[in-house]
C-alpha positions as CSV (number, residue, x, y, z in Angstrom):
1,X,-102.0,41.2,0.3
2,X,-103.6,43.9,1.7
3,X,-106.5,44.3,-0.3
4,X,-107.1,40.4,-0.1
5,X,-107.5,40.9,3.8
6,X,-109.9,43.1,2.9
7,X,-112.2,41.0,0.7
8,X,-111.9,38.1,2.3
9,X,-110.8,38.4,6.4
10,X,-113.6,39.4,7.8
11,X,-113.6,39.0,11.6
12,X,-116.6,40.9,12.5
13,X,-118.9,37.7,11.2
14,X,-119.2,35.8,14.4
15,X,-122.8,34.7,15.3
16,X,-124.7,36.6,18.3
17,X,-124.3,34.4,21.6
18,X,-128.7,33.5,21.4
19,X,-129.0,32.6,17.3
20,X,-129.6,29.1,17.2
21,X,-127.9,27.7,13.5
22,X,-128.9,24.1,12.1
23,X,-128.5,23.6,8.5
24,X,-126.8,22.1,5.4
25,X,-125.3,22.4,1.8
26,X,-124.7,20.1,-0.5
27,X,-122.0,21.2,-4.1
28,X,-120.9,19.0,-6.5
29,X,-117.5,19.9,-8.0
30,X,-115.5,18.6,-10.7
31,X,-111.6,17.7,-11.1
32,X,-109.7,19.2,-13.5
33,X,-106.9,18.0,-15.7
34,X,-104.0,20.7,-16.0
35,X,-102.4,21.2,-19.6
36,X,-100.1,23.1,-18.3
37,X,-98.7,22.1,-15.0
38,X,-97.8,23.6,-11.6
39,X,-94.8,21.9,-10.1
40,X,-93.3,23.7,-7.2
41,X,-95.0,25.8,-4.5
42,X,-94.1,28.8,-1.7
43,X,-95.8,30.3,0.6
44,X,-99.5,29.4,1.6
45,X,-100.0,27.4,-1.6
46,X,-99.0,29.9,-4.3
47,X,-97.8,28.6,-7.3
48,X,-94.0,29.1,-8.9
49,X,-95.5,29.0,-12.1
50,X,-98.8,29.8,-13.7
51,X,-101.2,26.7,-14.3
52,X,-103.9,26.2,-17.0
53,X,-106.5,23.5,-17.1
54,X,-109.8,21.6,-18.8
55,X,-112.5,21.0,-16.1
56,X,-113.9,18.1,-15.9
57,X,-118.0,16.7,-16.5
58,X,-118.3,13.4,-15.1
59,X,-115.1,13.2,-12.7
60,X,-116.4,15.0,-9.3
61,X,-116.7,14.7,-6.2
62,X,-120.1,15.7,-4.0
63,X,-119.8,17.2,-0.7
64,X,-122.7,17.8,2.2
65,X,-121.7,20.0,5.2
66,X,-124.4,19.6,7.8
67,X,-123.5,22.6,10.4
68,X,-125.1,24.0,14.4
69,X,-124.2,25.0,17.2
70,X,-121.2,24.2,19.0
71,X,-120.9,24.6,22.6
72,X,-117.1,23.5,22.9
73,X,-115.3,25.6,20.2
74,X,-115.0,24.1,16.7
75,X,-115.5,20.6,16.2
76,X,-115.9,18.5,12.6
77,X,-116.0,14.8,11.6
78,X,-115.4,13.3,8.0
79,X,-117.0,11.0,6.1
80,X,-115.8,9.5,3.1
81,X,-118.4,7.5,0.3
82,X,-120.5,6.9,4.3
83,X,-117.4,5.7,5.7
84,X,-115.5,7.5,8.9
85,X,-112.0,8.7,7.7
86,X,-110.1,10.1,10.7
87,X,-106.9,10.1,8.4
88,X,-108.7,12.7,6.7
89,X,-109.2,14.8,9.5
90,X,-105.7,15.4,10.5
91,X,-105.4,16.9,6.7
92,X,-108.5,19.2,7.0
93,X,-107.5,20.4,10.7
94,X,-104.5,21.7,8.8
95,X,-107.0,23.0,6.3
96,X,-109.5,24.7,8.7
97,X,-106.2,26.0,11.1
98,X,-105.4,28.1,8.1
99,X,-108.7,29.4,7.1
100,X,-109.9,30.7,11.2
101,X,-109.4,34.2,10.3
102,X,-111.2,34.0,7.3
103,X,-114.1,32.3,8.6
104,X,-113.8,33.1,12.5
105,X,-117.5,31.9,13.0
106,X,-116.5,28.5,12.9
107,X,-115.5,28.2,16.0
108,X,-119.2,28.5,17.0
109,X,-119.8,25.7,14.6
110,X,-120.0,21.7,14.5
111,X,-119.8,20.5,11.3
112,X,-120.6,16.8,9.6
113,X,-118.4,16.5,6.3
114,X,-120.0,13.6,3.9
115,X,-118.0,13.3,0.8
116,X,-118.2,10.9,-2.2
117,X,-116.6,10.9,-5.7
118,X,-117.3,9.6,-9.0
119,X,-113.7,8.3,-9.2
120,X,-110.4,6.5,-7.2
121,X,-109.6,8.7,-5.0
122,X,-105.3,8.8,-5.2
123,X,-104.8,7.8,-8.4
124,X,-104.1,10.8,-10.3
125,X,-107.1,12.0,-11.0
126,X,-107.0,15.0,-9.1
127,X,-109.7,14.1,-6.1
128,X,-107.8,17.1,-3.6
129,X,-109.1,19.2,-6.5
130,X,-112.6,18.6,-6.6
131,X,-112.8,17.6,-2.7
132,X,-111.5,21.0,-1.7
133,X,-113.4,23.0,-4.1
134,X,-116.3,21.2,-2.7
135,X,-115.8,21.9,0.8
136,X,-114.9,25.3,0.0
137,X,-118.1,26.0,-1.8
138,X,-119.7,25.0,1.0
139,X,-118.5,26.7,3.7
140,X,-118.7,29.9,1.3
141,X,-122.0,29.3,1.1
142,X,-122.7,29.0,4.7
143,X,-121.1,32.2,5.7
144,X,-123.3,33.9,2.7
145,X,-126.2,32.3,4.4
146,X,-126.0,32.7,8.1
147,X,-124.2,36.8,7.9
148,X,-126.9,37.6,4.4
149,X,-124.0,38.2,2.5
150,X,-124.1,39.8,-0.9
151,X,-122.2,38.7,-3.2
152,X,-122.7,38.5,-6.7
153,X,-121.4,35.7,-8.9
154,X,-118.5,36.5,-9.7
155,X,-117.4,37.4,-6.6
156,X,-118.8,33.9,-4.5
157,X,-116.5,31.8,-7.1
158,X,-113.4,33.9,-6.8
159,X,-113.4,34.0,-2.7
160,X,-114.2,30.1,-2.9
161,X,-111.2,29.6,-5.4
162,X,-109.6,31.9,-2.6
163,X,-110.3,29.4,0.0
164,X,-109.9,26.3,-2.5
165,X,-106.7,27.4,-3.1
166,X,-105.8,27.0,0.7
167,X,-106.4,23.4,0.8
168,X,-105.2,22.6,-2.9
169,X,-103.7,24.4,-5.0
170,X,-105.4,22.6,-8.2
171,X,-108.8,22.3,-6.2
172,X,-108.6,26.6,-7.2
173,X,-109.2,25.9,-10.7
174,X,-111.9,23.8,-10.3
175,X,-114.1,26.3,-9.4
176,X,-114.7,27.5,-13.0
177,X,-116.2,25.8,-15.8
178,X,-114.5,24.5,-18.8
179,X,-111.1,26.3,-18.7
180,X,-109.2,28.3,-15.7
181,X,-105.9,29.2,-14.8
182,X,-104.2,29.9,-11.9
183,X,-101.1,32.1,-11.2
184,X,-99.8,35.4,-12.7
185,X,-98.5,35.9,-15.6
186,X,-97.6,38.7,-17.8
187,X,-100.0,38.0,-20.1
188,X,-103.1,38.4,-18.3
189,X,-103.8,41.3,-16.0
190,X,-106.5,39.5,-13.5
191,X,-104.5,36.8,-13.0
192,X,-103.4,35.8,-9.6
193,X,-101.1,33.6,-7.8
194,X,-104.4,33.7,-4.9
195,X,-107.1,32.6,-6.7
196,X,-108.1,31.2,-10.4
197,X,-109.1,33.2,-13.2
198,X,-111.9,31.8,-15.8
199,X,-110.9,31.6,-19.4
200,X,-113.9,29.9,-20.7
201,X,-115.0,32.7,-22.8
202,X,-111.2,32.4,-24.9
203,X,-112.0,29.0,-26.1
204,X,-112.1,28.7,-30.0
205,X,-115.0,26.5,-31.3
206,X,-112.7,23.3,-31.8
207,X,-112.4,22.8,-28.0
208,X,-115.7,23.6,-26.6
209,X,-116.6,20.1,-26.7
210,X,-113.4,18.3,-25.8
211,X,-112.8,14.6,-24.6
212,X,-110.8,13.3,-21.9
213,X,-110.9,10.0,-21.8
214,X,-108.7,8.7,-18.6
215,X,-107.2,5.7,-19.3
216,X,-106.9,3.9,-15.7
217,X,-103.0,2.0,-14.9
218,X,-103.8,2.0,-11.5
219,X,-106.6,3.0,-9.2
220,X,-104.3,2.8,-5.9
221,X,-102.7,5.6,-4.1
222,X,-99.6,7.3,-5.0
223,X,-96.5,6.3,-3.5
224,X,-95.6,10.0,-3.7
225,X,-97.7,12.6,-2.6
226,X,-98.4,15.5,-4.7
227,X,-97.0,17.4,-1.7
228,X,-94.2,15.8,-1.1
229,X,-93.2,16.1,-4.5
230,X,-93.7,20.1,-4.6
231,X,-91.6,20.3,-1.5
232,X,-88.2,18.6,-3.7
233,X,-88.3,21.7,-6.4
234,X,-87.0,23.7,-3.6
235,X,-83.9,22.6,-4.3
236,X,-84.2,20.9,-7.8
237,X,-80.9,21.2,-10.4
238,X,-83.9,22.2,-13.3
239,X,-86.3,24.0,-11.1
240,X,-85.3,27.8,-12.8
241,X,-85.2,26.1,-16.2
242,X,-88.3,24.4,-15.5
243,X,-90.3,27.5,-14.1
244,X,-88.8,29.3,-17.6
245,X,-90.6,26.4,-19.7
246,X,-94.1,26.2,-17.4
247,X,-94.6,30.5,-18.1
248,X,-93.1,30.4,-21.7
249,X,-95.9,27.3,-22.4
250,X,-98.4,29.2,-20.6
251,X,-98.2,32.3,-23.1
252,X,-98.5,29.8,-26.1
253,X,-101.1,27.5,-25.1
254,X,-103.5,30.5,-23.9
255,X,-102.8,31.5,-28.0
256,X,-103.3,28.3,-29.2
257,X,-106.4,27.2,-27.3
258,X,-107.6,31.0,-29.0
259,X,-106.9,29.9,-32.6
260,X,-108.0,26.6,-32.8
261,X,-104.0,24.7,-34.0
262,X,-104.5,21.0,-32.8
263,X,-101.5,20.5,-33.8
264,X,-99.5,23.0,-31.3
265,X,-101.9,21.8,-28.7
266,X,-100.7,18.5,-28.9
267,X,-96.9,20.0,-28.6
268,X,-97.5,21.8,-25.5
269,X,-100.0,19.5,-23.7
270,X,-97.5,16.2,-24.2
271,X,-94.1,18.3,-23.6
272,X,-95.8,19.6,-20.1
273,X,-96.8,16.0,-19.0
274,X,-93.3,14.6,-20.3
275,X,-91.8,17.3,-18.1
276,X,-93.6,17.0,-15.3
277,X,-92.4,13.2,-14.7
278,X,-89.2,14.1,-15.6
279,X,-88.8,16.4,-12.7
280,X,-89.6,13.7,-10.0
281,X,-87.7,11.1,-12.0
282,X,-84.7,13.7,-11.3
283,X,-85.6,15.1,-8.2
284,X,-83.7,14.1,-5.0
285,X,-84.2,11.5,-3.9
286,X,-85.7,10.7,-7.7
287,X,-89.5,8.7,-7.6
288,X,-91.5,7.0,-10.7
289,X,-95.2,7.7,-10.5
290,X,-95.6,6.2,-13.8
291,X,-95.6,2.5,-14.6
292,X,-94.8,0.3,-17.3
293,X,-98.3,-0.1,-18.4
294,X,-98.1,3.8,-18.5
295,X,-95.3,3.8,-21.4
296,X,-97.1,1.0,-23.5
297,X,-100.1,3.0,-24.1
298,X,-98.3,6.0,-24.7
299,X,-96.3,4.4,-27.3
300,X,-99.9,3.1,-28.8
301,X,-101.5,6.5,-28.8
302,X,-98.2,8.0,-30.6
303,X,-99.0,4.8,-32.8
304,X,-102.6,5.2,-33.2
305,X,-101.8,9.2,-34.2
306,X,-99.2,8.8,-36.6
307,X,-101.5,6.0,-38.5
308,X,-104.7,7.6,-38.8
309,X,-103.6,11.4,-38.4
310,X,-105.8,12.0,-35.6
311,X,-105.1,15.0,-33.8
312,X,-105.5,13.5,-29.9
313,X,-103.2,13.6,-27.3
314,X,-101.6,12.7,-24.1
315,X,-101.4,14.4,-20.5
316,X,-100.7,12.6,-17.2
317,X,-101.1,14.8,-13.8
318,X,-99.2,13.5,-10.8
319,X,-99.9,9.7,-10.8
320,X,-99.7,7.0,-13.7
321,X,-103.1,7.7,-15.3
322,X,-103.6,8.8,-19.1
323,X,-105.6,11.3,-20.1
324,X,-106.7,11.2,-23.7
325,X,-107.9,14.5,-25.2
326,X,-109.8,15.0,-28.6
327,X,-112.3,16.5,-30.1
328,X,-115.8,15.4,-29.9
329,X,-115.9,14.9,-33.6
330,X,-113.5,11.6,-33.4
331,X,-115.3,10.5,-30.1
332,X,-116.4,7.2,-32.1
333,X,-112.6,6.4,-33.8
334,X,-111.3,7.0,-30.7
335,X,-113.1,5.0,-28.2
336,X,-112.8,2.3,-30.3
337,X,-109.2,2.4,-30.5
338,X,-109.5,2.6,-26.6
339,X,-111.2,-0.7,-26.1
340,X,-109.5,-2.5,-28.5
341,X,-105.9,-1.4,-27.9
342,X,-105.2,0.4,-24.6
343,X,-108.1,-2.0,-22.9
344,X,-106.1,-5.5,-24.1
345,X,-102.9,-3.8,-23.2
346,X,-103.5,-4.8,-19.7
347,X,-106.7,-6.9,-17.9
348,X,-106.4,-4.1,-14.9
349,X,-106.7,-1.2,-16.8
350,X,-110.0,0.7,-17.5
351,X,-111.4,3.6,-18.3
352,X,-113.2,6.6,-17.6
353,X,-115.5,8.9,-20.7
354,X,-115.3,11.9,-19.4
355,X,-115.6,15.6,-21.1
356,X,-115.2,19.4,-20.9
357,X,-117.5,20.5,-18.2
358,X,-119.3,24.1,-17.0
359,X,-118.0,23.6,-13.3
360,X,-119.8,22.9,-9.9
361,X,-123.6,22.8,-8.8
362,X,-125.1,24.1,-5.9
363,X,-127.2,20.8,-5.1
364,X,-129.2,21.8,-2.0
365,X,-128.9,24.3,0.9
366,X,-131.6,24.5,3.6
């Protein structure tokens, strides 16, 4: 940990007593969906297992951080799509109590937090992720701005996946563009259970251009937060088993996703998601985030595949939400099976066309 003190605890960046700051930044960041899942945390948000995931195009969330001067020690108010959320703020105060040695100049600071997203927030669609990522691009680039900071690329996005990682685990993949992990394992040497590591450049042809389609059960919140669920694998019956399976799927989905076999990805992406439910269904006390809705348009897709030999598949993160994955080439088959099947399933249900995408934007800074 040592040398992570040293790229990333800085306390000599604290603003001279006279300097008067007034300014803003504005990132867009996307959610991701993970293909292979983290379930189970220790420590300050480091993983028990390595994680893998798509990032997302249209599913984001856009963050502001207007920032000066504050005379009474560090002060912040949060807005969420223009509307006052002090719910919110008791999360981020936990959020910004961890990250005062890392950025010690905020308690100069007053910040405005305006936040909006392109989806339901809660529903399983991994709005922590792109939130935090937000948030933590921002500040990241704050502290570059006001101290003249040079850091090159590389280096901005791994400290923000750093700080990402601090508020939400997932939000530290988000960070990268098309494909990231997070967590070590054996088979990669820069991986790291503190920050993400970008895989984009192992991607074979045949999913440079994948779909995710995210088949909406239910846009309300979970009854079970993804944080309370982490905290019942302490003492889970499967939890070594489980860790086992999450690093052993890892190895072969980093291969797979190399060579270009839809057909293994399909295995591996389907067996995480089937996996992950079945730890909270087992956990203790056991909860269902799924919903019956959920298990009728599985059934169809396994339907829909074995019929026309279509190689998409299945993935649900922590809620009851589906996401469909394929490759652009079927974008037209699919979707059409989508409205006339998993749309009629239910009159509630909708969708979301959403895609690989190359990560976050810097929107504005001034």
């Amino acid at each position: 940990m040592s040398n992570l003190n040293t790229l990333y605890h800085k306390p000599e960046l604290i603003l001279s007593g006279q300097r008067k700051v007034l300014g803003e930044v504005t990132w867009q960041s996307p959610s991701n969906i993970a293909l292979v899942k983290y379930w189970g945390k220790h420590g300050n948000q480091l993983p028990m297992n390595p994680s893998l995931s798509f990032t997302l195009n249209n599913s984001y969330t856009e963050t502001t951080v207007k920032y000066r001067n504050s005379e009474n020690g560090f002060k912040f108010s949060f807005f969420l799509e223009g509307k006052h959320k002090a719910g919110f703020e008791k999360k981020l105060n936990i959020f910004f109590d961890k990250i005062k040695e890392i950025f010690p100049f905020l308690k100069q600071l007053e910040l405005g937090i305006f936040s909006k997203n392109t989806f339901p927030h809660s529903s399983g669609i991994a709005s922590s992720a792109s939130g935090m990522s937000a948030l933590s691009l921002c500040l990241c680039s704050i502290e570059k701005k006001l101290f003249d900071l040079k850091y090159n690329e590389d280096e901005f996005l791994r400290k923000a996946s750093y700080i990402s990682r601090i508020g939400s685990g997932s939000a530290s993949r988000s960070v990268y563009g098309k494909l990231a992990s997070w967590g070590k394992s054996k088979l990669l040497q820069s991986s790291s259970d503190y920050f993400s590591s970008d895989l984009s450049t192992i991607l074979h042809p045949s999913f440079l251009n994948y779909q995710d389609s995210i088949i909406l059960i239910s846009k309300g919140e979970k009854e079970v937060s993804s944080s309370a669920g982490h905290s019942l694998m302490n003492n889970h019956p499967f939890a070594s088993a489980r860790f086992a399976q999450a690093n052993s799927n890892f190895i072969k989905i980093v291969e797979v996703l190399n060579n270009g076999n839809l057909d293994e990805f399909q295995a591996i992406v389907e067996n995480e998601a089937l996996s992950l439910h079945a730890l909270m269904m087992s956990s203790s006390p056991g909860y269902f985030l799924i919903e019956p809705d959920t298990l009728k348009a599985i059934k169809s897709i396994v339907l829909f595949r074995k019929r026309t030999k279509l190689p998409i598949c299945f993935t649900l993160d922590a809620g009851p939400n589906i996401h469909l994955l394929y490759p652009e080439s079927y974008k037209t088959q699919v979707r059409e099976f989508i409205e006339k099947e998993l749309l009629n399933l239910d009159s509630r249900i909708e969708v979301i066309y959403d895609s690989i995408g190359k990560g976050p934007i810097m929107i504005k800074e001034s």
